[in-house]
FITORDREN-597560 format. One record per residue: residue in one letter; z, y, x of N, C-alpha, C in turn. Coordinates in pm, whole numbers, padded with zeros to 5 digits, always signed. Layout:
! FITORDREN-597560
AZYXZYXZYX ...
! end
This chain:
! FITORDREN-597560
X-00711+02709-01035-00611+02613-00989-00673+02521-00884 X-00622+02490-00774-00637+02409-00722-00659+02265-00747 X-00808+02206-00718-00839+02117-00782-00939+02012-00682 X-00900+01890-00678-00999+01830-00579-01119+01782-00597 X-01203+01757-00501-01343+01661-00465-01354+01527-00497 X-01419+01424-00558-01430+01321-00570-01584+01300-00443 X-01516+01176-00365-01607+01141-00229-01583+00984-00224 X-01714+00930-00116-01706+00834-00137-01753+00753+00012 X-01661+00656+00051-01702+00600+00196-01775+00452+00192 X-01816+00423+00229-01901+00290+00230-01797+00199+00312 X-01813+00091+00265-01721-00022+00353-01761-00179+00351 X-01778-00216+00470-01843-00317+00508-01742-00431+00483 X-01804-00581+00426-01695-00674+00455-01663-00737+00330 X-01754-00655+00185-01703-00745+00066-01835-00675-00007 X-01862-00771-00086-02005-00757-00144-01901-00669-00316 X-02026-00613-00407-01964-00550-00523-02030-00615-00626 X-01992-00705-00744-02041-00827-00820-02207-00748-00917 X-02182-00628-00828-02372-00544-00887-02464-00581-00845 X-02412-00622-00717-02521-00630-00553-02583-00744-00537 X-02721-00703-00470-02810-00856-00455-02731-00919-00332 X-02778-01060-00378-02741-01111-00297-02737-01110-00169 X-02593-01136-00039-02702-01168+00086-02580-00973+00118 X-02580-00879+00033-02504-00784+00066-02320-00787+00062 X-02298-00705+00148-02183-00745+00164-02083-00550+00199 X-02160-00478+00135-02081-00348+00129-02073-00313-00011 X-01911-00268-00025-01900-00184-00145-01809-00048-00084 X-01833+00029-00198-01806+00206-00183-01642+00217-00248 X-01556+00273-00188-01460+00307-00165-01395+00466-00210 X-01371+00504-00320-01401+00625-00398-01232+00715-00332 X-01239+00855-00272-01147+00882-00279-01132+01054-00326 X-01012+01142-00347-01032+01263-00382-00981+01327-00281 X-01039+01416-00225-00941+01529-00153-00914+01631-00200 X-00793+01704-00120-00751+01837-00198-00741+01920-00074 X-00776+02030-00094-00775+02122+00046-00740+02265+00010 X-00621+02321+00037-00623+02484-00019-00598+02593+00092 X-00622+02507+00231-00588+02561+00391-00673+02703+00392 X-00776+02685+00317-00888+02793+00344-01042+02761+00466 X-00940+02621+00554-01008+02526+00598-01008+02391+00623 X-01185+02377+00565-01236+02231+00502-01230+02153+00617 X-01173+02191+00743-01192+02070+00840-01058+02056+00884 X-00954+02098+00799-00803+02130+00859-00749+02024+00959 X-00712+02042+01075-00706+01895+01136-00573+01811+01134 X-00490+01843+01022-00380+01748+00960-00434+01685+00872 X-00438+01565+00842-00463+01522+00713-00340+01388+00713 X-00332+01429+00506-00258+01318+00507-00306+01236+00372 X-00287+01087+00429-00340+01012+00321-00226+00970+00232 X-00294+00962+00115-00200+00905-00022-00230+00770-00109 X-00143+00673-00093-00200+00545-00154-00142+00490-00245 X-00227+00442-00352-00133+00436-00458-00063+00285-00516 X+00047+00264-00549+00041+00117-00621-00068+00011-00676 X-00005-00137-00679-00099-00194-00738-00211-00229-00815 X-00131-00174-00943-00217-00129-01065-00290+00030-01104 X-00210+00111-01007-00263+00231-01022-00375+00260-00968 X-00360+00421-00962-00502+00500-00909-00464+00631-00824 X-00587+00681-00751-00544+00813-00680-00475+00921-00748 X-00497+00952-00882-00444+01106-00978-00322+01061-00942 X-00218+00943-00909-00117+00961-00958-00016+01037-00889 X-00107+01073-00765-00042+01192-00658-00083+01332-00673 X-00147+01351-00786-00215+01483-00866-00113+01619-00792 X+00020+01597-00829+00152+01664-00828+00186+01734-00700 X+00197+01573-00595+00248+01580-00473+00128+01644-00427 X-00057+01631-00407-00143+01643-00298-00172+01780-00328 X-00154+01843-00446-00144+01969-00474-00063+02044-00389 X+00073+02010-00442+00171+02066-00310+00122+02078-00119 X+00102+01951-00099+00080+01942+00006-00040+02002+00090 X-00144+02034-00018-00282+02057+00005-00296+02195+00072 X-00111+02262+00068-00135+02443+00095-00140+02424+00236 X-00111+02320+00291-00072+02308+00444-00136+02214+00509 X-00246+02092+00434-00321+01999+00513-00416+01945+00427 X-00509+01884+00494-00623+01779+00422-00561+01675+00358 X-00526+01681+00197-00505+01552+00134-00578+01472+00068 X-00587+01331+00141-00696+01239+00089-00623+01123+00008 X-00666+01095-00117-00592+01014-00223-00733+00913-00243 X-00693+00780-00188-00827+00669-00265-00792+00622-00380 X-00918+00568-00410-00888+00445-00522-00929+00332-00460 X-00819+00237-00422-00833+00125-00338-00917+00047-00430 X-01004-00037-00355-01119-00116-00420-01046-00213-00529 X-01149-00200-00654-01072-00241-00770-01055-00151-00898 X-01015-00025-00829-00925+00082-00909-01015+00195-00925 X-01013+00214-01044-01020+00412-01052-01170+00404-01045 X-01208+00486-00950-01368+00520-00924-01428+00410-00857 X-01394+00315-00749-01414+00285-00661-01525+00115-00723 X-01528+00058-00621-01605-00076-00645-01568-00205-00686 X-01616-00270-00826-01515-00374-00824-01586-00511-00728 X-01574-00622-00668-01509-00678-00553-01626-00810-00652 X-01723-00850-00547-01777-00999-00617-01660-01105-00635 X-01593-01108-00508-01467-01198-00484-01332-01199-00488 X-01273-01226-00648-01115-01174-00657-01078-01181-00552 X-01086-01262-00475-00993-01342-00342-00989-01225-00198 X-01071-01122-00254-01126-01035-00140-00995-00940-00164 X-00967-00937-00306-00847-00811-00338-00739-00852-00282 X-00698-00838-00134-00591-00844-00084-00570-00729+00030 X-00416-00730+00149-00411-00659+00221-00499-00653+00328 X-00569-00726+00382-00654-00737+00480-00790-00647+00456 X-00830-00705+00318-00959-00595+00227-00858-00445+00243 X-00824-00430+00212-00762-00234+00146-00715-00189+00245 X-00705-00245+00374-00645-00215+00508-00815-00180+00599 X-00906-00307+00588-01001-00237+00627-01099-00103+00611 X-01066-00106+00402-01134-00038+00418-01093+00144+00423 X-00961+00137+00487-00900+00189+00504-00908+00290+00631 X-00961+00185+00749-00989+00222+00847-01158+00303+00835 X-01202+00207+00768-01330+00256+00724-01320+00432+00703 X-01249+00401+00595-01204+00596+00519-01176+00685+00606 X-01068+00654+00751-01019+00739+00841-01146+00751+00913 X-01227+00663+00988-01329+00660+01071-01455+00790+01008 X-01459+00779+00884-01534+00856+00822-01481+01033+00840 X-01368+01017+00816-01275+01193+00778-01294+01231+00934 X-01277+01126+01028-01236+01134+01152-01400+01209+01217 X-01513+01140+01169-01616+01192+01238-01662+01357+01133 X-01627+01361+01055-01615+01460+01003-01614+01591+01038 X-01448+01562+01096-01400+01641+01167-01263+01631+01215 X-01245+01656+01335-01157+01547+01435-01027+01568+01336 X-00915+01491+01365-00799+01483+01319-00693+01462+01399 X-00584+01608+01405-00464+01639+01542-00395+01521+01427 X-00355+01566+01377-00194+01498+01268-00272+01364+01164 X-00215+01242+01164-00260+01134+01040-00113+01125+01028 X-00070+01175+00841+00033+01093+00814+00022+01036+00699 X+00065+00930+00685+00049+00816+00538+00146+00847+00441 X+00140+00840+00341+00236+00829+00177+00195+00686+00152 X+00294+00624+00122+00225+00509+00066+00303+00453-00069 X+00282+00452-00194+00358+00393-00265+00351+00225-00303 X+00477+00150-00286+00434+00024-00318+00325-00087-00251 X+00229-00098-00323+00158-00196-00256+00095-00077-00108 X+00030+00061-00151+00014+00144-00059+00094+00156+00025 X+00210+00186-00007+00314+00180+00138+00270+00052+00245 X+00255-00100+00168+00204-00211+00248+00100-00151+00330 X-00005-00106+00249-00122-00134+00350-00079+00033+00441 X-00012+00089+00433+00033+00215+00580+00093+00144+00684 X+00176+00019+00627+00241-00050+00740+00164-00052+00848 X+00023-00168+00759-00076-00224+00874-00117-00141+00926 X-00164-00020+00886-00215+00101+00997-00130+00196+01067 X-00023+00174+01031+00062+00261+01168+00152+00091+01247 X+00070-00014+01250+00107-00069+01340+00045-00141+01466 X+00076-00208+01511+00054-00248+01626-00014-00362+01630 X-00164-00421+01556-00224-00536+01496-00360-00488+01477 X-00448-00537+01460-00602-00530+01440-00624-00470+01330 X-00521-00413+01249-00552-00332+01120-00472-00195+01103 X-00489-00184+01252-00412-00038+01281-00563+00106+01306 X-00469+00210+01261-00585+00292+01254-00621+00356+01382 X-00771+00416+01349-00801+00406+01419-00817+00617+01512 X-00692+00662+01435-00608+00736+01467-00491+00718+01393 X-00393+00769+01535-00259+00705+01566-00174+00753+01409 X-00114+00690+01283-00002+00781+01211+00058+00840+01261 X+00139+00930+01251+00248+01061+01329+00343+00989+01261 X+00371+01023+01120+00474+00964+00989+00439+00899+00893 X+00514+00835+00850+00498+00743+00750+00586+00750+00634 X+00579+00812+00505+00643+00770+00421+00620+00651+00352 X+00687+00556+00278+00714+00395+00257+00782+00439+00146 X+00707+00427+00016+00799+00499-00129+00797+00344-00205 X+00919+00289-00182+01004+00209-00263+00929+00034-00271 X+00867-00010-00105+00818-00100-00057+00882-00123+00052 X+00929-00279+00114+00881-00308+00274+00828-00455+00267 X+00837-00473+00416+00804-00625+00434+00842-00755+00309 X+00965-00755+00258+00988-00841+00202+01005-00807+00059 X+00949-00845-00058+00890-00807-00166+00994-00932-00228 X+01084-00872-00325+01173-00967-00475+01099-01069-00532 X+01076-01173-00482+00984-01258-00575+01032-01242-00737 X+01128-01208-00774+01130-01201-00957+01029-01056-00955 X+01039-00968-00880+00972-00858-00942+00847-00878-00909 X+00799-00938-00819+00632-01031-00792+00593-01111-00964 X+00715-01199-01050+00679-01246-01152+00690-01143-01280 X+00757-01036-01267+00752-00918-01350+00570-00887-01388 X+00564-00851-01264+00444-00773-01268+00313-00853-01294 X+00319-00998-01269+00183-01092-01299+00251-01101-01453 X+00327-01065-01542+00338-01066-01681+00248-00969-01733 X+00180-00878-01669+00127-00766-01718+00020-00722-01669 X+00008-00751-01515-00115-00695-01434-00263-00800-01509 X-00370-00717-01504-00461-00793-01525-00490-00837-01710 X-00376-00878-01804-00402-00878-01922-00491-00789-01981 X-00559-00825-02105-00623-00711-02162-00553-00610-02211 X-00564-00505-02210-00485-00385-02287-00618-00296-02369 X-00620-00266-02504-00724-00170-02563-00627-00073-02649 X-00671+00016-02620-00612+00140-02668-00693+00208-02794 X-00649+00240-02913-00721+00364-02953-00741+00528-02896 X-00600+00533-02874-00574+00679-02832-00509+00687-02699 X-00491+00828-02661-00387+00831-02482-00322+00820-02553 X-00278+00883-02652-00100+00863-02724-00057+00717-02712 X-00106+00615-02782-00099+00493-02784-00059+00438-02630 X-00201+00447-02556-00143+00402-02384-00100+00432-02337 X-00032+00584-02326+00071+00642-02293+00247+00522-02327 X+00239+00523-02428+00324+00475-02515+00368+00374-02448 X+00222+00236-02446+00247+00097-02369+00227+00097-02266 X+00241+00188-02205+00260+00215-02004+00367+00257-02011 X+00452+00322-02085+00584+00358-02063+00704+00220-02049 X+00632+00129-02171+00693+00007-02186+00703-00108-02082 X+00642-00057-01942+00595-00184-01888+00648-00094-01749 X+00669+00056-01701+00673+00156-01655+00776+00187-01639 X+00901+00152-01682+01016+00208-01680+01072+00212-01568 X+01099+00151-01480+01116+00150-01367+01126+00346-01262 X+00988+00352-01342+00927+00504-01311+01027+00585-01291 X+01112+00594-01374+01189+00687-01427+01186+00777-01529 X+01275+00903-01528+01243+00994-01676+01100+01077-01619 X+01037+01094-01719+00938+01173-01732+00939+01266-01832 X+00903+01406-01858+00855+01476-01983+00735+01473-02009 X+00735+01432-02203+00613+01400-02226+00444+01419-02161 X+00471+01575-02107+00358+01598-02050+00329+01516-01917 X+00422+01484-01868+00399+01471-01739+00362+01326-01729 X+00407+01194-01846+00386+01101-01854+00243+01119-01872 X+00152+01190-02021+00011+01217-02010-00073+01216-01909 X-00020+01300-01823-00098+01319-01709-00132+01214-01621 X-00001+01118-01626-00009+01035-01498-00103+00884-01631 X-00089+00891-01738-00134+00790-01800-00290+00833-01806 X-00334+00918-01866-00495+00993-01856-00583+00894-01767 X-00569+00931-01629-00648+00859-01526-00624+00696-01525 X-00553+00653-01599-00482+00504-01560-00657+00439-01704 X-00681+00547-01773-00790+00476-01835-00967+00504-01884 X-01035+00424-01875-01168+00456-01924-01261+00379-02064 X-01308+00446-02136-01369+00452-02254-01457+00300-02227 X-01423+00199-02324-01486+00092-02369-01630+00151-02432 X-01735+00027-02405-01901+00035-02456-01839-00010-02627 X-01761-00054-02633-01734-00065-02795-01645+00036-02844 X-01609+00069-02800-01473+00170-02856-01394+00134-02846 X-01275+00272-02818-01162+00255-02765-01129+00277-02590 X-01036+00234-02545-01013+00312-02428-00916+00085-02317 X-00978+00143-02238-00901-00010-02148-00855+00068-02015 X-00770-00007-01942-00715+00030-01788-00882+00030-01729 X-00805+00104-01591-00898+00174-01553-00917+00082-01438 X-00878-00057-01402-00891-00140-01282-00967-00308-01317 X-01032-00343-01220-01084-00501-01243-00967-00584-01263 X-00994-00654-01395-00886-00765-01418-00807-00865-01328 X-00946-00910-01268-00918-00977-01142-00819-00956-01054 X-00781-00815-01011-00718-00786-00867-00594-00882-00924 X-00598-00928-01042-00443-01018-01062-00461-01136-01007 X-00562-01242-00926-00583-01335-00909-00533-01386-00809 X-00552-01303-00695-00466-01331-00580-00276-01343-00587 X-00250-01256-00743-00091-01237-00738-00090-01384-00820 X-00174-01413-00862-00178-01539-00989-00118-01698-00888 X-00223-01643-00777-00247-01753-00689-00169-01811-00598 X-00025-01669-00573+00084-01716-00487+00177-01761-00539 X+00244-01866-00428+00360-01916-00440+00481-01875-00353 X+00608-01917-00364+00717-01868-00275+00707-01914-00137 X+00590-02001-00107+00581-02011+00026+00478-01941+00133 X+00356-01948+00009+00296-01793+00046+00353-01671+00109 X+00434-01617-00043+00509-01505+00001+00617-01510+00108 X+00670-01601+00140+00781-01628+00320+00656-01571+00442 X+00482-01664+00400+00461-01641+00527+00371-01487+00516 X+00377-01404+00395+00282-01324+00416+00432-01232+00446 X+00562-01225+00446+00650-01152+00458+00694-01147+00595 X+00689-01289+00699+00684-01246+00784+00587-01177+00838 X+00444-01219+00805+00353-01123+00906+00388-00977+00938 X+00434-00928+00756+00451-00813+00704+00573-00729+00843 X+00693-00818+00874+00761-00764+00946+00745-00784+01057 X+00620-00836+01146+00611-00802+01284+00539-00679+01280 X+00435-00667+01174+00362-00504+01150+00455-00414+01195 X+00526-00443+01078+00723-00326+01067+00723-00307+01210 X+00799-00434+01302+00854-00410+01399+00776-00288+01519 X+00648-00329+01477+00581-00273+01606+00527-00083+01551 X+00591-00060+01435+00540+00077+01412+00605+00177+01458 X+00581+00263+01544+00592+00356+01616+00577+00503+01565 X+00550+00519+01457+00572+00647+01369+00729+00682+01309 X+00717+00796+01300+00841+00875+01213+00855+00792+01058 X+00922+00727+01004+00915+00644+00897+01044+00702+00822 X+00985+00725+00698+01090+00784+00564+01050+00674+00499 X+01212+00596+00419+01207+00500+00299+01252+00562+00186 X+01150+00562+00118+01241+00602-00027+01256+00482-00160 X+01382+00482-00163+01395+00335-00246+01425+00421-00397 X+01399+00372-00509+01489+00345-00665+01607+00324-00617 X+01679+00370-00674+01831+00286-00666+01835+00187-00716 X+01746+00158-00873+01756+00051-00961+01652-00053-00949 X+01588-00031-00808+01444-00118-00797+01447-00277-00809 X+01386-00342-00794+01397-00482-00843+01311-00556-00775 X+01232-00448-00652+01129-00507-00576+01168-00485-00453 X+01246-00354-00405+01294-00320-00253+01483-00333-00259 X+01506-00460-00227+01643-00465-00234+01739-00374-00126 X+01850-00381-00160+01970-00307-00073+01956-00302+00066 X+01965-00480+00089+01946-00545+00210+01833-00494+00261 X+01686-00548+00208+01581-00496+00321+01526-00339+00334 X+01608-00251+00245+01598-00120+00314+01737-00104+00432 X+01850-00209+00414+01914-00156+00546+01853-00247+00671 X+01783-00344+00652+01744-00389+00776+01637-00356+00837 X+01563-00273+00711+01457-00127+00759+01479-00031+00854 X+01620-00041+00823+01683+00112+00864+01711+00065+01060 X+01739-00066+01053+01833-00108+01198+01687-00169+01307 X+01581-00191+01275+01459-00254+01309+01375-00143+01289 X+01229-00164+01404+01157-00138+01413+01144-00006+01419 X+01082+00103+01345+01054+00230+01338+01240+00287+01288 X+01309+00220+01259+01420+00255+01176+01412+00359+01085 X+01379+00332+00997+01342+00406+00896+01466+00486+00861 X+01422+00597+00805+01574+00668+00715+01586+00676+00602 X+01678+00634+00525+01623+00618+00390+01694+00692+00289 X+01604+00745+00201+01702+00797+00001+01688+00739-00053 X+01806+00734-00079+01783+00691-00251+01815+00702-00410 X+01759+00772-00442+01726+00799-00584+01790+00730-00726 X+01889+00804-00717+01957+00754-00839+01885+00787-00988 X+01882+00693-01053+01815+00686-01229+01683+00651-01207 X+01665+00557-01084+01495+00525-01066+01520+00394-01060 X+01368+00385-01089+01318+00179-01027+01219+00197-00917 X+01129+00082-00975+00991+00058-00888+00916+00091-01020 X+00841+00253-00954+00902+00320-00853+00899+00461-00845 X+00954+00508-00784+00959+00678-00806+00811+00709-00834 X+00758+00811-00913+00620+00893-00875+00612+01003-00782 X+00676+01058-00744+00687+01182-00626+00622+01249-00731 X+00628+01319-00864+00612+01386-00942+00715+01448-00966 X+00867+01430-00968+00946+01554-00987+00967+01663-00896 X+01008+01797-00898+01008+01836-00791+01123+01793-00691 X+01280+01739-00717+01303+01716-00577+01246+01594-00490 X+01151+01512-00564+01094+01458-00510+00961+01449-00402 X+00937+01577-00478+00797+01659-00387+00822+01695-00285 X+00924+01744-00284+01042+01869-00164+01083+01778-00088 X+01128+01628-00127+01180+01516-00011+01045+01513+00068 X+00976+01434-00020+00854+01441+00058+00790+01522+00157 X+00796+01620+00107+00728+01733+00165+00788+01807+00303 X+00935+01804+00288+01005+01816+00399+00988+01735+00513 X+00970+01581+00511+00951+01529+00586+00852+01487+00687 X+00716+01564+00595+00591+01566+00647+00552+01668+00733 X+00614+01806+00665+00550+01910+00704+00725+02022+00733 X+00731+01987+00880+00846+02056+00908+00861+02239+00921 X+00958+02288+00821+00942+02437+00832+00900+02456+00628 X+00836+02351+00607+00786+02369+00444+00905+02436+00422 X+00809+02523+00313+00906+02582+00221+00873+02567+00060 X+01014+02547-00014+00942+02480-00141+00931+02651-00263 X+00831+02580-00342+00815+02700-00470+00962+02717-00503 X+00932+02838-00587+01036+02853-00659+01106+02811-00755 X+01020+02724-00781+01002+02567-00885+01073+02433-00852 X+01082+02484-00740+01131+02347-00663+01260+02344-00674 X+01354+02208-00707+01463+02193-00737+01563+02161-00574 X+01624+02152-00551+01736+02084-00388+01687+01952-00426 X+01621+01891-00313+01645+01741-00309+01726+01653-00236 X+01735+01542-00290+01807+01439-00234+01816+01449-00049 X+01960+01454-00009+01948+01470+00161+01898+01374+00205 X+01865+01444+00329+01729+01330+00392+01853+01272+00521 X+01825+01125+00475+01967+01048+00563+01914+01067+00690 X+01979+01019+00813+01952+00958+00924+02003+00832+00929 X+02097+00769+00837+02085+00639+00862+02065+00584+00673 X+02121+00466+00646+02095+00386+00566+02214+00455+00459 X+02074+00486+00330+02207+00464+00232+02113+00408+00066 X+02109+00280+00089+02044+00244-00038+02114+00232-00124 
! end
């Protein structure tokens, strides 16, 4: 079965609370998946994951995608494999955007890259903004497309207070059954899952305590910065967010929840009329936020990336891909 690499890029600009003093790089953990037959395929597309999450949770989609390009899935600093951060204050968009560029600069000397297109879920969708736009945290090859899965510029402040109810608390598990269980509870949004498929995506979300038992798989901290804002914060980090928008020049797919609570009606249609004008689906019996784990969700995806795809036989009809707004 097709199965990926765990790799790792160095990134300058934030010390890791291991490191002597006086240093100021931590390592940036990501997986690729490649089933082209070639390791230097010159499409690649990156996959980024939500707040609290991790790279597996595109296990599904980079598989799929992997028959036709280089898929690179990180664990944004904080998360998963990657480095945790001397300075909560560092866990923001500016950090995961650099070291972002960092990651491409690396794949890039590698081996050159015709096609960059982004997946971004959520907070990931944020940081694709900054690099397919037109600002000092743009990459440093051009995006082609951009998918934006159930994020934009302007973020629900109630669903900003949802999520500091939960991000960052302790959670200890005995079993996956168990965390499975209380990720579903906090998760719903997700949508339906079958049991297996919830496993899978819960598995990677954790790692084995020095005492026993099992905890999330991310630094507590990255909640500090969400701890730390207020509604006036969030006005001015929302505008920055939409001059990014305005100036992105890639092919842009929105995929909203229907039932989301973080990407309202409104700012996926003013997605749709501004900037890249995005086109958007949307997904009925979802929240924040889809996993691109079912198959017509793979097949949306996948269509939009890679024109001519053809889906398994597995693959269900997905949701039509709009040309204009229909949240």
């Amino acid at each position: 079965m097709n199965e990926p690499t765990l790799n790792y890029v160095l990134c300058p600009g934030a010390a890791t609370a291991a490191q002597a003093e006086g240093s100021d790089v931590h390592r940036m953990a990501y997986w690729e998946w490649n089933a082209t037959g070639n390791p230097d395929h010159p499409h690649v597309i990156i996959c980024v994951h939500g707040l609290s999450r991790q790279a597996r949770d595109f296990d599904v989609l980079a598989r799929a995608l992997s028959r036709h390009a280089r898929v690179v899935c990180p664990d944004v600093a904080g998360r998963g494999h990657s480095d945790w951060l001397a300075d909560p204050m560092d866990y923001g968009l500016p950090r995961y955007a650099a070291d972002m560029q960092a990651l491409i600069a690396q794949l890039q000397a590698r081996a050159p890259i015709a096609t960059l297109d982004w997946v971004g879920t959520s907070m990931g969708g944020l940081i694709g903004m900054l690099l397919a736009s037109d600002t000092p945290f743009a990459s440093p090859v051009p995006i082609h497309r951009l998918v934006l899965n159930d994020v934009g510029p302007r973020v629900q402040w109630q669903a900003l207070l949802r999520i500091g109810e939960y991000l960052g608390k302790p959670m200890v598990f005995t079993t996956l059954l168990q965390a499975a269980d209380a990720l579903r509870l906090i998760s719903a949004g997700f949508g339906p899952h079958t049991e297996q498929q919830w496993l899978d995506l819960t598995a990677p979300m954790l790692r084995p305590r020095l005492e026993g038992g099992l905890q999330l798989h991310y630094d507590p901290d990255i909640a500090m910065p969400l701890q730390a804002m207020n509604p006036e914060m969030a006005l001015a980090s929302e505008a920055w967010l939409w001059a990014a928008y305005d100036s992105i020049r890639a092919q842009t797919l929105l995929i909203r929840g229907a039932q989301s609570d973080l990407l309202s009606v409104e700012t996926a249609q003013a997605m749709a009329e501004r900037g890249p004008r995005a086109r958007i689906v949307s997904l009925s019996g979802v929240g924040h936020a889809p996993t691109l784990v079912a198959d017509d969700q793979v097949a949306l995806v996948a269509r939009f990336l890679l024109p001519g795809w053809t889906a398994p036989q597995s693959d269900t009809p997905e949701a039509a891909l709009a040309t204009g707004a229909q949240p």
